[in-house]
C-alpha positions as CSV (number, residue, x, y, z in Angstrom):
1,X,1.7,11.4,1.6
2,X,1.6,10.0,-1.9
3,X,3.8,11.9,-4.6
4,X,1.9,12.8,-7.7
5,X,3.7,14.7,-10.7
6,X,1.1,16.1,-13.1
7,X,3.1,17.6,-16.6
8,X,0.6,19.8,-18.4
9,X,0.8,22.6,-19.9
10,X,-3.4,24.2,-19.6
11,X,-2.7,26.2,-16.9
12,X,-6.8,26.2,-15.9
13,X,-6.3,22.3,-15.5
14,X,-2.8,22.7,-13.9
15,X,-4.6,24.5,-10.7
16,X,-7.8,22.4,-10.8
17,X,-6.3,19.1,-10.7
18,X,-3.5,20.7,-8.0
19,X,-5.7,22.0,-5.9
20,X,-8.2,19.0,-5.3
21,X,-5.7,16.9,-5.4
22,X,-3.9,18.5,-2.8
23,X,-7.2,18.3,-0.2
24,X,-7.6,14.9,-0.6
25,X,-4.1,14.2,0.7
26,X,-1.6,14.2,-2.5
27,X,1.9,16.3,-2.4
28,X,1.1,17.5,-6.1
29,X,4.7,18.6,-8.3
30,X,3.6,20.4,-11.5
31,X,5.6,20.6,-14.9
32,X,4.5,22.2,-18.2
33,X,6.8,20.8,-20.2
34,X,8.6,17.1,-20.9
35,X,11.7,17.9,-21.0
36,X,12.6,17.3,-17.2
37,X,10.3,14.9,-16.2
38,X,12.8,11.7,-16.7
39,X,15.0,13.3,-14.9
40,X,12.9,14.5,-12.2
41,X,11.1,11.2,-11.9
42,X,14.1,9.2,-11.4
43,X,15.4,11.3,-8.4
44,X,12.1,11.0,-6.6
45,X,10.0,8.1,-7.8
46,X,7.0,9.6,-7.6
47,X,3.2,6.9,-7.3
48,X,1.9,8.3,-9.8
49,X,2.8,10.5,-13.3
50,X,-0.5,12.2,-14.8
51,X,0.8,12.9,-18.2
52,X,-0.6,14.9,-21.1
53,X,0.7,14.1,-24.6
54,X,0.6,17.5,-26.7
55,X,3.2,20.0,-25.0
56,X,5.6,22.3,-26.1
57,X,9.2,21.0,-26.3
58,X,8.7,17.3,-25.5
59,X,6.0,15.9,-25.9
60,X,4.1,12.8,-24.2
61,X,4.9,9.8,-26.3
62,X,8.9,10.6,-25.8
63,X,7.9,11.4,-21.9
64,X,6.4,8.2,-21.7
65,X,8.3,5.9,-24.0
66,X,11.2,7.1,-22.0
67,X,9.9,6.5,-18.3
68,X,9.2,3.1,-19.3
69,X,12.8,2.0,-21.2
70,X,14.6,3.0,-18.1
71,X,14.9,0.3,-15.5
72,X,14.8,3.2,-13.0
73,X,11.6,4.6,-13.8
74,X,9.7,1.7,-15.3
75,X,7.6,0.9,-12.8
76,X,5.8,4.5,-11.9
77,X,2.3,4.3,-13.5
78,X,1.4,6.9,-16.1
79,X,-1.9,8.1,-16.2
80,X,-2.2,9.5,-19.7
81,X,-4.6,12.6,-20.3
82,X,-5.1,13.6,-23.7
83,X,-7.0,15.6,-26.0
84,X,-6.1,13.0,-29.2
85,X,-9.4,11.0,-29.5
86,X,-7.7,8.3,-32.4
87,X,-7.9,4.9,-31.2
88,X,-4.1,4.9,-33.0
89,X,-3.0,7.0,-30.9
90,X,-4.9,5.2,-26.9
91,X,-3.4,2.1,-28.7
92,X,0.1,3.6,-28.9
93,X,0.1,5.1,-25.9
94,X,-0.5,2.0,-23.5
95,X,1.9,0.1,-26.0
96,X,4.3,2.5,-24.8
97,X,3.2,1.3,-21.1
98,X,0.7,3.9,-20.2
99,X,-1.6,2.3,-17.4
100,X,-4.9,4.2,-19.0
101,X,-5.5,6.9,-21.3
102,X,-8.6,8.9,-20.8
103,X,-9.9,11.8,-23.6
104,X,-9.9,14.9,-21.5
105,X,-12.8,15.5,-23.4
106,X,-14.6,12.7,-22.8
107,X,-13.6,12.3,-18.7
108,X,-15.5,14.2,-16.0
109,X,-12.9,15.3,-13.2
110,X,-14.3,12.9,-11.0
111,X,-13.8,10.4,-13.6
112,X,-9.7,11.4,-13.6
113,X,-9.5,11.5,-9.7
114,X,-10.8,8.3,-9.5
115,X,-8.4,6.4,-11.9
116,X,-5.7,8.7,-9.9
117,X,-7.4,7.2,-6.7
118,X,-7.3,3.2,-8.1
119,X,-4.2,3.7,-9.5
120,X,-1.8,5.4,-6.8
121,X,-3.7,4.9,-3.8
C-alpha cells in the first residue's frame, strides 16, 4: 500500500482527500501543521507529500525547502496545493523542488487525485 502524507490544515479538505484516497488503495497520514512533517517524513519515507503552503506555525515554503535540502528526504515528491494564485509564488515553489503546484481553486478533485495517481503510483 503506498504511503501518502497530506499536511493541511481545511479540515473539509483533510476528510475529502482522506477518505477517497483511502478507497482507492492509499494508507493516508494527515498533519495540520509543518512543524513535524521533516521529521516525520524522514522516519517513514512516505511516495508522496501533498502539501499546502499557508498553515499555522510552519508554513509550506520552509516544509518544502526543507524536505528537499536534506539528503534523507530529497527525493519524496511534493505535490503542492495552494490557494496563492501568483506565478511568483508556482515559480518559487517548484524552484524549491515541488513536483507540481496546482491552485486549489483552479483544480477539480479529480484533477488532484490524478496528479496524486501519476505522481506516486
Amino acid at each position: 500500500m503506498k504511503r501518502l502524507l497530506l499536511v493541511e490544515d481545511d479540515a473539509f479538505l483533510v476528510r475529502v482527500y482522506r477518505t477517497k484516497l483511502k478507497q482507492l488503495g492509499y494508507e493516508v497520514e494527515i498533519m495540520t501543521d509543518g512543524k513535524e512533517v521533516f521529521a516525520w517524513c524522514k522516519k517513514n519515507m512516505p511516495e508522496l507529500v501533498v502539501l499546502d503552503v499557508v498553515m499555522p506555525e510552519k508554513d509550506g515554503f520552509t516544509v518544502l525547502k526543507e524536505l528537499k535540502e536534506s539528503e534523507d528526504t530529497r527525493k519524496i515528491p511534493v505535490l503542492v496545493l495552494t490557494n496563492l494564485k501568483g506565478d511568483d509564488d508556482k515559480e518559487s515553489l517548484v524552484g524549491l523542488g515541488a513536483e507540481k503546484v496546482l491552485v486549489k481553486s483552479e483544480s477539480s478533485f479529480s484533477d488532484v487525485v490524478t496528479r496524486i495517481r501519476e505522481i506516486a503510483g
